[in-house]
N, C-alpha and C positions, 0 to 999 in steps of 0.2 A: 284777772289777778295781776298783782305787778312782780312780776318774774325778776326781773333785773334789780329790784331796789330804787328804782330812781322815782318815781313818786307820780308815776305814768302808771293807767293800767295798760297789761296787754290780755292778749288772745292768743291762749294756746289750743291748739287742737289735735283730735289722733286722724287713724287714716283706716278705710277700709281693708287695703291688701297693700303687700309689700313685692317686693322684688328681689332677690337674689342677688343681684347687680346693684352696685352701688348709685342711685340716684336718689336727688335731693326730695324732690317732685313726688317721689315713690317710698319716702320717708317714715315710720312710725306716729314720729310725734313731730309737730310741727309748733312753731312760734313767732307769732304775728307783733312784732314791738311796738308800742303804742308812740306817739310823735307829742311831743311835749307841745307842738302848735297845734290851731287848726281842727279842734274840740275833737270828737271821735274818728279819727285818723291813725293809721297804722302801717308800718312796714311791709314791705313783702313778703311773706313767709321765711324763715328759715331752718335748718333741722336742728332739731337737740339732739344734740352729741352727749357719747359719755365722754370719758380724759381720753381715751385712745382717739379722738375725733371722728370717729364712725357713730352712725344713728345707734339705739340699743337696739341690743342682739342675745339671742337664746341659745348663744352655742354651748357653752356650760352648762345647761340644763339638756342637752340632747339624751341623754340616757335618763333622765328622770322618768319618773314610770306614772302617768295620769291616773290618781285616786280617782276610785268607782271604775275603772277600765282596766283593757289591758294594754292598752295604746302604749306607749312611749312615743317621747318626739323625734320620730324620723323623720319629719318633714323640712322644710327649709328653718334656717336660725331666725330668720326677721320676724317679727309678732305681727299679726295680722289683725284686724278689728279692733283698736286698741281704742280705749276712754283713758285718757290720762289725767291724772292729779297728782300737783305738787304739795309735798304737806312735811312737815317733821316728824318723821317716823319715830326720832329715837330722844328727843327733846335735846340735841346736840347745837341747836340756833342755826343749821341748815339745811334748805328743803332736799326734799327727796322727791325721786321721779316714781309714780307708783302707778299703774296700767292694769288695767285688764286687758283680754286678749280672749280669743279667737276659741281655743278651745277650755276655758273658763277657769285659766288661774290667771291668781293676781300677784303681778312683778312688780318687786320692788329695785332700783336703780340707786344707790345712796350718794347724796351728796357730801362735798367735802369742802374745806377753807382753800382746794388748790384751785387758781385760778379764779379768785374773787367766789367762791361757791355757785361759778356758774355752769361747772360739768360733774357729770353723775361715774357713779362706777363702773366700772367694764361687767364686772359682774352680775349678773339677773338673778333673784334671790325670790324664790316662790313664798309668797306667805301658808304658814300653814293653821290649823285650828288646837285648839287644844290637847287634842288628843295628836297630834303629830301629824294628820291630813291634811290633803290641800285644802287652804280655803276655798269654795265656791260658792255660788251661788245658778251656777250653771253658766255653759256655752253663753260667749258674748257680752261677758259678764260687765257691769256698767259704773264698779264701785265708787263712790261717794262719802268722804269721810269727813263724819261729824260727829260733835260730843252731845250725843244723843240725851243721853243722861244725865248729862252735867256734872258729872263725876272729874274732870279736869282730864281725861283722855280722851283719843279718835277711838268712835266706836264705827261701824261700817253700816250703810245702806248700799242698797243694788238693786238692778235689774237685771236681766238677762232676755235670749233670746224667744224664749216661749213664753216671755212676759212674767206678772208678778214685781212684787216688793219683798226683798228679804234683806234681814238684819243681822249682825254681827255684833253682838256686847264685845268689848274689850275688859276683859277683868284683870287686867294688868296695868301700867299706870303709864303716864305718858314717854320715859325713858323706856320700860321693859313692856312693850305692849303683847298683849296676849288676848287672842280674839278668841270668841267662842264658836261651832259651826254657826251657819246661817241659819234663820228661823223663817216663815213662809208670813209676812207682813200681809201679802194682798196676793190672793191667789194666782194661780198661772194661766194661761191660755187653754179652756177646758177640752181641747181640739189634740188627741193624740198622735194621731198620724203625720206624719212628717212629709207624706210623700205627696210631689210637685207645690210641693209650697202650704199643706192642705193647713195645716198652723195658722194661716196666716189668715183665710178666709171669715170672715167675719159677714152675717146677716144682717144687710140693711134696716131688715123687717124687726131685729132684736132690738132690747134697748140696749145703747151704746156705752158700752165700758172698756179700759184699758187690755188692748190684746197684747200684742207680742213687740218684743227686740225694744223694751224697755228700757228705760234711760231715769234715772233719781236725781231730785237734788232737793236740800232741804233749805228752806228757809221761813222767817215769819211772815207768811204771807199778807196776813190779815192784822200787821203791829197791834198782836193783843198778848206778845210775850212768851209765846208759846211756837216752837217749831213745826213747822209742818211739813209736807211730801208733793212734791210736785214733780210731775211723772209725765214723761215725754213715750208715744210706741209707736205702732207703725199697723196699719191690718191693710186688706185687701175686701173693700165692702162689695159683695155680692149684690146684686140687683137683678129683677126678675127682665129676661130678655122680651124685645116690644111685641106686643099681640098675647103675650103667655095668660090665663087666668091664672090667680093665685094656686086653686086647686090643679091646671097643669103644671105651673110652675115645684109645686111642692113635691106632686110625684116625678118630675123629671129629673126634680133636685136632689132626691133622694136615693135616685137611680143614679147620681153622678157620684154621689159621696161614696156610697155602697163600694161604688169601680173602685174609685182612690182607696179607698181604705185594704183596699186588694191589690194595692199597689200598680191600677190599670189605668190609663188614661184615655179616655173616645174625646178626642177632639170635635166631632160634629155634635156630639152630644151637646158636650160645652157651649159649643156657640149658638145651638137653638134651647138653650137653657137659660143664657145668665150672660152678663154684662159685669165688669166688675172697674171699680173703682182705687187706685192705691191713696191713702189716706194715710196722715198721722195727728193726733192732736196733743193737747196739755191739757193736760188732768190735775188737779187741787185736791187733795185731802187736806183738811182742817182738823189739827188735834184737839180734843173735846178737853 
């Protein structure tokens, strides 16, 4: 996207984890400037700031209390897992910083005419749904906004971390926008267990479809006019370890899962069991 206005694209991007301590390196959101020479060429990263010239920060939301939980955020102010998009939240003609994060709301940062519209609000402003909750889509969440509908508003896709596609109508209009909760696009990671990663595992032997810590983005893939879903994840593909027959393989494998699900981990098991693979690919949905 071209951030700055000047008729360059650039590269923005978010960051896995933050720091407590103020470093650039260790930033939320990052911004790569693009170089008007020299075809795809870009600056060296720099952090987006809000007006105070600090990266965004969740300190004014520390006492908000996480919908679906009982958590509140006591943990550090800096957003963690962040997917950032710049967009015009309020159809005011300047973009806004708008992030998901880590434990899966979605911040909005608002831009203003000071300083050429190129810093955001001090303030971190949770989007919420119609009924007055936090927007989600879940932990990690990946949001994505586009006017799905073509109604002349952002409406919302997403991923998240246990995978799936979910959606957000906006039945508000492009000044007052009002999202509705998410709806389940494309199912989740059918793996409930959480424990050592166990979400994440995916069988070689299966056929292969989108697992977890999914990532959206829409566009016409196939110039036939029509939007589509193109879907970035991550899985951890299982394979059977060497010398195993399928049928050892299955019972030993079955005997691994059973531990995890029990929250146990055998390490020797593991390793006379299975070999395992970290994988991500892109995925294409075509709207019919």
């Amino acid at each position: 996207m071209d951030l700055d206005g000047d008729g360059v694209l650039d590269v923005v991007s978010g960051a896995h984890a933050t720091s407590q301590k103020y470093d650039e390196k260790r930033t939320p959101v990052h911004w790569f400037r693009g170089k008007k020479e020299g075809g795809l060429s870009f600056d060296d990263s720099v952090p987006v700031v809000t007006l105070s010239g600090l990266p965004p920060s969740l300190s004014n939301l520390l006492d908000e209390k996480i919908e679906g939980s009982r958590r509140r955020l006591y943990r550090v102010s800096e957003p963690g897992v962040t997917k950032p998009s710049f967009v015009d939240l309020n159809g005011d003609g300047f973009l806004d910083l708008v992030y998901g994060e880590e434990l899966g709301m979605i911040i909005s940062h608002m831009g203003s005419a000071t300083e050429g519209g190129k810093h955001f609000s001090d303030e971190a402003k949770m989007l919420k749904d119609t009924e007055g909750r936090n927007l989600t889509a879940g932990v990690y969440g990946s949001p994505y906004f586009v006017d799905w509908d073509k109604d002349g508003d952002l409406d919302i896709v997403s991923g998240c971390k246990f995978g799936g596609v979910y959606f957000s109508e906006n039945v508000g209009d492009a000044k007052r926008p009002t999202w509705k909760a998410f709806v389940e696009w494309q199912p989740r990671t059918p793996e409930s267990s959480i424990y050592y990663g166990q979400y994440t595992m995916q069988d070689s032997r299966d056929e292969m479809k989108p697992w977890c810590y999914t990532t959206v983005c829409v566009a016409d893939y196939n110039n036939d006019g029509k939007l589509d879903l193109i879907v970035g994840d991550y899985s951890k593909l299982i394979m059977p370890a060497e010398g195993l027959t399928a049928e050892e393989f299955d019972t030993q494998y079955t005997k691994y899962r059973g531990l995890l699900a029990k929250s146990e981990y055998d390490a020797d098991l593991a390793k006379a069991t299975l070999v395992s693979e970290k994988m991500g690919f892109i995925w294409v949905y075509l709207q019919k």
